[in-house]
C-alpha positions in Angstrom: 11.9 16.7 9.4 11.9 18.3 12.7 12.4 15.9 16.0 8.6 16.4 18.1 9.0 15.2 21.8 6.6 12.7 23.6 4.4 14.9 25.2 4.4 17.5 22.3 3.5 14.8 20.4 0.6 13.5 22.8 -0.8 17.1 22.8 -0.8 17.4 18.8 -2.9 14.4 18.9 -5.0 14.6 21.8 -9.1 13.7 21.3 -7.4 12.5 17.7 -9.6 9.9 15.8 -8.1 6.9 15.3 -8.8 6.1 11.2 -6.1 2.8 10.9 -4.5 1.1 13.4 -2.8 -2.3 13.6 -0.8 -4.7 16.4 1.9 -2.6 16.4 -0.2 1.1 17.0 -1.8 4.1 15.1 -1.3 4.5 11.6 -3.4 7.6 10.6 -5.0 9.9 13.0 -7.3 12.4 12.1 -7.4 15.5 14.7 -9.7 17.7 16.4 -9.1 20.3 13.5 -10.1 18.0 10.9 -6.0 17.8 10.0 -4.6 14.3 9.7 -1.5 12.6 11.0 -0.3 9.5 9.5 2.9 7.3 11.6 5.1 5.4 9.7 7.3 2.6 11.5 10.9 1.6 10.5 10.0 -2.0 10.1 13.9 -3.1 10.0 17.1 -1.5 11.9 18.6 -1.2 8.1 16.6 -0.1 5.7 16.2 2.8 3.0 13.6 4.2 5.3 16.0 5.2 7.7 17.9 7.2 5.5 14.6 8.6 3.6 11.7 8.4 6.0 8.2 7.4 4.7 7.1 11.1 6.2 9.6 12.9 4.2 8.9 10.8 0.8 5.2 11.5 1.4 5.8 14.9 1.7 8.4 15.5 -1.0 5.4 13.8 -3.5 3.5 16.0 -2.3 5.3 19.1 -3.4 5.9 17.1 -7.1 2.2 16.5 -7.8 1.1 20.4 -6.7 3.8 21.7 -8.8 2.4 19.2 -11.9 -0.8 20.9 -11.1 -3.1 17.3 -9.3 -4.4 18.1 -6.0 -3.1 16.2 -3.6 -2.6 16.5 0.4 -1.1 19.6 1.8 1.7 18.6 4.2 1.9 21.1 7.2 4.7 19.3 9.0 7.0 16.5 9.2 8.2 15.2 12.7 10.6 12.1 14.1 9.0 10.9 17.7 12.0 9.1 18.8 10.0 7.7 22.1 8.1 5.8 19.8 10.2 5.4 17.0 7.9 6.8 14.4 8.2 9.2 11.8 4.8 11.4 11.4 3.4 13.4 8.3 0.9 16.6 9.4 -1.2 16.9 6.6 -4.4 18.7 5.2 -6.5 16.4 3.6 -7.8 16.8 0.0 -11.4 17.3 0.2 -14.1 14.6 -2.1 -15.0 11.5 -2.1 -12.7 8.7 -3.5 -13.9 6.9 -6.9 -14.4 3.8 -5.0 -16.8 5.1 -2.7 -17.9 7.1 -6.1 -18.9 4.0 -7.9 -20.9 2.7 -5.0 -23.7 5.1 -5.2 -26.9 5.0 -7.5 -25.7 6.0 -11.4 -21.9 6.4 -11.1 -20.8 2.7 -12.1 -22.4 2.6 -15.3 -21.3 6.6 -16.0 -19.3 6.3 -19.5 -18.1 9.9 -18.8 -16.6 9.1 -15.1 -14.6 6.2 -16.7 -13.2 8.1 -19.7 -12.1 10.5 -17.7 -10.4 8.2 -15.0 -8.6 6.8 -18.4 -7.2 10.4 -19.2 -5.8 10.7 -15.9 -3.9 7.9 -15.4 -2.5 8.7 -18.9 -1.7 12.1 -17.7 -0.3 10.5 -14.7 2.2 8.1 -17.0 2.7 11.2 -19.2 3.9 13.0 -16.4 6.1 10.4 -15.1 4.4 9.6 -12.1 4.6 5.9 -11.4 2.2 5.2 -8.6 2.3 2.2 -6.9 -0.8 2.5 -5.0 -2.9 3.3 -7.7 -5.9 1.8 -7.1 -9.6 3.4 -6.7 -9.4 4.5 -3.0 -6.6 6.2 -3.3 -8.3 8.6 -6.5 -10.3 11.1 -5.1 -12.6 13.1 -7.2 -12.3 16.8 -5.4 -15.2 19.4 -5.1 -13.9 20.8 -8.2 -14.5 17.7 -10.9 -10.8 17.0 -10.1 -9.5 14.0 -10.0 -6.3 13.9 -7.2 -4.5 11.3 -5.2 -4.1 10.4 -1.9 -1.8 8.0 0.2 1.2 9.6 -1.6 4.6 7.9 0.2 4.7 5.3 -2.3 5.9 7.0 -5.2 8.3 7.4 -8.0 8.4 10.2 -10.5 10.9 11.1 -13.7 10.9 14.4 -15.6 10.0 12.4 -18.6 6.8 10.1 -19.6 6.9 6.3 -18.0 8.2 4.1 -20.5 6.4 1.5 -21.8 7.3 -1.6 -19.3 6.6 0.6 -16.3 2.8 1.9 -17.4 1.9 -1.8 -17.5 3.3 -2.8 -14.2 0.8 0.1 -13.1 -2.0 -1.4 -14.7 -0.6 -5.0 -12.8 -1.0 -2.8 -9.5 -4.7 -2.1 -10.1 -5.4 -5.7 -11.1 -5.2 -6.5 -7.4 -8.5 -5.0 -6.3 -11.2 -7.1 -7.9 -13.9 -4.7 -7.2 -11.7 -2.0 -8.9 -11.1 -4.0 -12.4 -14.3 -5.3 -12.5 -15.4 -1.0 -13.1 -12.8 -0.7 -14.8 -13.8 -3.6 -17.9 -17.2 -2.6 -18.7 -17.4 -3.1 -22.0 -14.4 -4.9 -22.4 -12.0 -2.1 -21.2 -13.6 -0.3 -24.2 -14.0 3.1 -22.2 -11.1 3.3 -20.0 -8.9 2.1 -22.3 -9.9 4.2 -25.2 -9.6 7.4 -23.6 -6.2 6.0 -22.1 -4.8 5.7 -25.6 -6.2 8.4 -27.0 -4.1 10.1 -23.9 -1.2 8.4 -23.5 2.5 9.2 -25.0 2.5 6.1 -26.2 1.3 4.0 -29.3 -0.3 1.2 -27.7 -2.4 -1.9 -28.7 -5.5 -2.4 -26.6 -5.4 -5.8 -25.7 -2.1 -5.8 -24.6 -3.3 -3.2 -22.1 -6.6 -5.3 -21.1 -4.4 -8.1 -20.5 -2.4 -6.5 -17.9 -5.2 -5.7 -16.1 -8.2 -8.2 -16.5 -5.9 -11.2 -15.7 -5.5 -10.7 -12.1 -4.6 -14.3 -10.5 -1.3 -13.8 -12.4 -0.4 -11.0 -9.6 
Protein backbone atom coordinates (compact mmCIF):
# COMPACT_ATOMS: atom_id res chain seq x y z
CA UNK A 1 0.00 0.00 0.00
CA UNK A 2 1.25 3.34 -0.94
CA UNK A 3 0.19 6.52 1.34
CA UNK A 4 -2.22 8.94 -1.30
CA UNK A 5 -2.52 12.57 0.07
CA UNK A 6 -5.90 14.43 0.50
CA UNK A 7 -6.10 16.24 -2.46
CA UNK A 8 -4.53 13.47 -4.62
CA UNK A 9 -7.06 11.55 -3.29
CA UNK A 10 -9.96 14.16 -3.94
CA UNK A 11 -8.73 14.32 -7.62
CA UNK A 12 -8.72 10.33 -8.13
CA UNK A 13 -12.24 10.51 -7.21
CA UNK A 14 -13.61 13.57 -8.51
CA UNK A 15 -17.25 13.39 -10.55
CA UNK A 16 -16.93 9.64 -8.76
CA UNK A 17 -20.36 7.91 -8.31
CA UNK A 18 -21.24 7.20 -5.15
CA UNK A 19 -22.47 3.22 -5.22
CA UNK A 20 -22.56 2.56 -1.02
CA UNK A 21 -22.31 4.91 1.53
CA UNK A 22 -23.27 4.87 5.23
CA UNK A 23 -23.17 7.48 8.53
CA UNK A 24 -19.74 7.34 8.60
CA UNK A 25 -18.92 8.16 4.50
CA UNK A 26 -18.26 6.43 1.04
CA UNK A 27 -17.78 2.94 0.87
CA UNK A 28 -17.38 2.23 -2.92
CA UNK A 29 -17.02 4.79 -5.53
CA UNK A 30 -17.22 4.11 -8.95
CA UNK A 31 -15.15 6.74 -11.24
CA UNK A 32 -15.35 8.67 -14.32
CA UNK A 33 -13.34 5.74 -16.00
CA UNK A 34 -15.71 3.27 -15.10
CA UNK A 35 -12.84 2.01 -12.38
CA UNK A 36 -14.05 1.51 -8.86
CA UNK A 37 -12.71 2.50 -5.43
CA UNK A 38 -13.90 0.88 -2.45
CA UNK A 39 -12.81 2.65 1.44
CA UNK A 40 -12.41 0.57 4.16
CA UNK A 41 -12.54 2.11 7.84
CA UNK A 42 -10.48 0.79 10.92
CA UNK A 43 -13.52 0.48 13.04
CA UNK A 44 -11.26 0.00 16.41
CA UNK A 45 -7.73 1.72 17.32
CA UNK A 46 -6.53 -2.23 17.84
CA UNK A 47 -7.50 -4.42 15.50
CA UNK A 48 -6.04 -7.04 12.86
CA UNK A 49 -7.03 -4.47 10.33
CA UNK A 50 -4.42 -2.31 11.26
CA UNK A 51 -1.77 -4.60 10.79
CA UNK A 52 -3.43 -6.24 7.47
CA UNK A 53 -5.70 -3.56 5.92
CA UNK A 54 -9.02 -4.59 4.36
CA UNK A 55 -7.41 -2.91 0.91
CA UNK A 56 -4.42 -5.10 1.09
CA UNK A 57 -6.48 -8.53 1.96
CA UNK A 58 -8.80 -7.55 -0.98
CA UNK A 59 -6.09 -7.25 -3.12
CA UNK A 60 -3.91 -10.12 -2.06
CA UNK A 61 -7.36 -12.42 -2.87
CA UNK A 62 -7.30 -11.02 -5.72
CA UNK A 63 -3.98 -12.22 -6.92
CA UNK A 64 -5.03 -16.00 -5.34
CA UNK A 65 -8.23 -16.43 -7.33
CA UNK A 66 -6.50 -15.16 -10.93
CA UNK A 67 -3.66 -17.42 -10.26
CA UNK A 68 -6.54 -20.45 -9.51
CA UNK A 69 -7.84 -19.37 -12.77
CA UNK A 70 -11.78 -17.50 -11.39
CA UNK A 71 -12.09 -14.07 -12.63
CA UNK A 72 -12.29 -11.85 -10.24
CA UNK A 73 -11.49 -7.83 -9.80
CA UNK A 74 -8.28 -6.56 -11.09
CA UNK A 75 -6.67 -4.36 -8.38
CA UNK A 76 -4.73 -1.39 -9.98
CA UNK A 77 -3.71 0.17 -6.66
CA UNK A 78 -3.82 0.18 -3.01
CA UNK A 79 -3.59 3.54 -0.99
CA UNK A 80 -3.70 4.64 2.97
CA UNK A 81 -5.51 8.33 3.05
CA UNK A 82 -4.37 9.18 6.52
CA UNK A 83 -6.68 12.59 6.40
CA UNK A 84 -9.46 10.44 6.49
CA UNK A 85 -8.27 7.44 8.00
CA UNK A 86 -9.18 5.11 5.33
CA UNK A 87 -7.55 2.47 3.44
CA UNK A 88 -8.66 2.38 -0.47
CA UNK A 89 -8.54 -0.52 -3.07
CA UNK A 90 -8.38 0.78 -7.04
CA UNK A 91 -9.91 -1.81 -8.85
CA UNK A 92 -11.20 -2.90 -12.35
CA UNK A 93 -14.32 -4.39 -12.07
CA UNK A 94 -15.22 -7.86 -13.47
CA UNK A 95 -17.72 -7.38 -16.15
CA UNK A 96 -21.57 -9.48 -16.00
CA UNK A 97 -24.30 -9.51 -14.19
CA UNK A 98 -24.42 -11.12 -10.72
CA UNK A 99 -26.63 -14.44 -10.34
CA UNK A 100 -28.92 -12.54 -8.20
CA UNK A 101 -29.78 -10.05 -10.59
CA UNK A 102 -29.47 -13.32 -13.04
CA UNK A 103 -32.39 -15.13 -11.39
CA UNK A 104 -34.60 -12.06 -11.57
CA UNK A 105 -35.16 -12.01 -15.22
CA UNK A 106 -37.72 -14.02 -17.34
CA UNK A 107 -36.38 -17.99 -17.56
CA UNK A 108 -33.22 -17.98 -15.45
CA UNK A 109 -34.85 -19.21 -11.94
CA UNK A 110 -36.25 -22.21 -13.16
CA UNK A 111 -32.86 -22.99 -15.47
CA UNK A 112 -31.72 -26.55 -14.18
CA UNK A 113 -28.45 -25.87 -16.10
CA UNK A 114 -27.65 -22.34 -14.35
CA UNK A 115 -28.09 -24.18 -10.97
CA UNK A 116 -25.93 -27.28 -11.63
CA UNK A 117 -23.44 -25.29 -12.57
CA UNK A 118 -23.51 -22.78 -9.63
CA UNK A 119 -23.18 -26.34 -7.62
CA UNK A 120 -19.91 -27.20 -9.49
CA UNK A 121 -18.47 -24.00 -8.65
CA UNK A 122 -18.80 -23.66 -5.15
CA UNK A 123 -17.41 -27.26 -5.16
CA UNK A 124 -14.51 -26.03 -7.13
CA UNK A 125 -14.38 -23.25 -4.81
CA UNK A 126 -14.13 -25.80 -1.54
CA UNK A 127 -11.81 -27.95 -3.65
CA UNK A 128 -9.66 -25.21 -4.10
CA UNK A 129 -9.55 -24.13 -0.63
CA UNK A 130 -11.26 -20.97 -0.86
CA UNK A 131 -13.44 -20.36 2.09
CA UNK A 132 -15.62 -17.42 1.19
CA UNK A 133 -17.39 -15.84 3.69
CA UNK A 134 -19.44 -13.69 1.62
CA UNK A 135 -20.65 -16.22 -0.53
CA UNK A 136 -23.90 -15.38 -1.30
CA UNK A 137 -25.69 -14.62 -4.89
CA UNK A 138 -24.66 -10.93 -5.36
CA UNK A 139 -21.39 -11.48 -4.86
CA UNK A 140 -21.27 -14.41 -8.00
CA UNK A 141 -21.12 -12.80 -11.09
CA UNK A 142 -21.69 -14.72 -14.25
CA UNK A 143 -18.99 -12.91 -16.74
CA UNK A 144 -19.40 -12.26 -20.60
CA UNK A 145 -17.72 -15.42 -20.99
CA UNK A 146 -20.28 -18.19 -19.18
CA UNK A 147 -17.87 -17.68 -16.25
CA UNK A 148 -18.89 -17.72 -13.09
CA UNK A 149 -16.34 -15.17 -10.76
CA UNK A 150 -16.58 -13.38 -7.52
CA UNK A 151 -16.67 -10.20 -6.31
CA UNK A 152 -16.44 -8.32 -2.90
CA UNK A 153 -13.21 -10.28 -2.23
CA UNK A 154 -11.66 -8.83 1.33
CA UNK A 155 -13.40 -11.39 3.24
CA UNK A 156 -11.50 -14.32 2.53
CA UNK A 157 -9.51 -17.24 3.60
CA UNK A 158 -7.75 -19.71 1.28
CA UNK A 159 -5.39 -23.07 2.05
CA UNK A 160 -3.42 -24.91 -0.58
CA UNK A 161 -5.49 -27.90 0.16
CA UNK A 162 -9.46 -28.67 -0.24
CA UNK A 163 -11.76 -27.11 2.83
CA UNK A 164 -12.29 -29.77 5.18
CA UNK A 165 -15.49 -31.02 5.91
CA UNK A 166 -16.67 -28.62 8.96
CA UNK A 167 -15.62 -25.60 7.10
CA UNK A 168 -17.72 -26.34 3.55
CA UNK A 169 -20.84 -26.45 5.82
CA UNK A 170 -20.23 -23.27 7.62
CA UNK A 171 -20.18 -21.90 3.96
CA UNK A 172 -23.40 -23.29 3.12
CA UNK A 173 -24.58 -21.65 6.84
CA UNK A 174 -23.31 -18.28 5.16
CA UNK A 175 -25.62 -18.57 2.21
CA UNK A 176 -28.60 -19.52 4.41
CA UNK A 177 -28.77 -15.89 5.48
CA UNK A 178 -30.26 -14.51 2.18
CA UNK A 179 -33.76 -15.98 1.99
CA UNK A 180 -34.19 -14.94 -1.60
CA UNK A 181 -30.88 -16.75 -2.25
CA UNK A 182 -31.88 -20.39 -0.64
CA UNK A 183 -35.12 -20.23 -1.74
CA UNK A 184 -33.23 -20.66 -5.70
CA UNK A 185 -31.16 -22.59 -4.37
CA UNK A 186 -33.86 -25.62 -3.02
CA UNK A 187 -35.85 -26.13 -6.03
CA UNK A 188 -36.50 -29.42 -6.06
CA UNK A 189 -35.43 -30.09 -2.72
CA UNK A 190 -31.74 -29.00 -3.24
CA UNK A 191 -31.90 -31.91 -5.87
CA UNK A 192 -29.88 -29.79 -8.58
CA UNK A 193 -27.47 -27.83 -6.61
CA UNK A 194 -26.67 -30.31 -4.48
CA UNK A 195 -26.17 -33.04 -6.92
CA UNK A 196 -23.87 -31.41 -9.08
CA UNK A 197 -22.10 -30.22 -5.66
CA UNK A 198 -21.42 -33.77 -4.83
CA UNK A 199 -20.77 -35.02 -7.89
CA UNK A 200 -17.88 -32.10 -7.54
CA UNK A 201 -16.83 -31.96 -4.33
CA UNK A 202 -13.54 -33.78 -2.74
CA UNK A 203 -15.58 -35.03 -0.40
CA UNK A 204 -18.06 -37.99 0.20
CA UNK A 205 -21.07 -36.40 1.40
CA UNK A 206 -24.66 -37.26 2.34
CA UNK A 207 -27.25 -34.94 0.89
CA UNK A 208 -29.34 -34.08 3.55
CA UNK A 209 -26.72 -33.25 5.74
CA UNK A 210 -25.88 -30.63 3.11
CA UNK A 211 -29.71 -29.42 2.72
CA UNK A 212 -29.82 -29.07 6.33
CA UNK A 213 -27.16 -26.56 6.56
CA UNK A 214 -28.65 -24.61 4.24
CA UNK A 215 -32.62 -24.78 4.20
CA UNK A 216 -32.81 -24.18 8.00
CA UNK A 217 -32.00 -20.67 8.14
CA UNK A 218 -33.51 -19.22 11.58
CA UNK A 219 -30.81 -21.39 13.14
CA UNK A 220 -28.17 -18.58 11.87
Amino acid sequence: MRALAYPDYQALRKDAEVIEADAFGDKVLRLTDGNFMKLFRRKRLVSSAALFPYAKRFANNASTLHKRGIPCPDVLETYRVGEIARDVVHYRPLPGRTLRQLIAEPGYFNDEALLRKFGRFVAELHNQGIYFRSLHLGNVVMTPDNEFGLIDIADMKTLRRPLRKSLCLRNFQHMRRYKGDHAWLLQNHGDLFFEAYIEHSAHAWERQVLVEHLARADQV
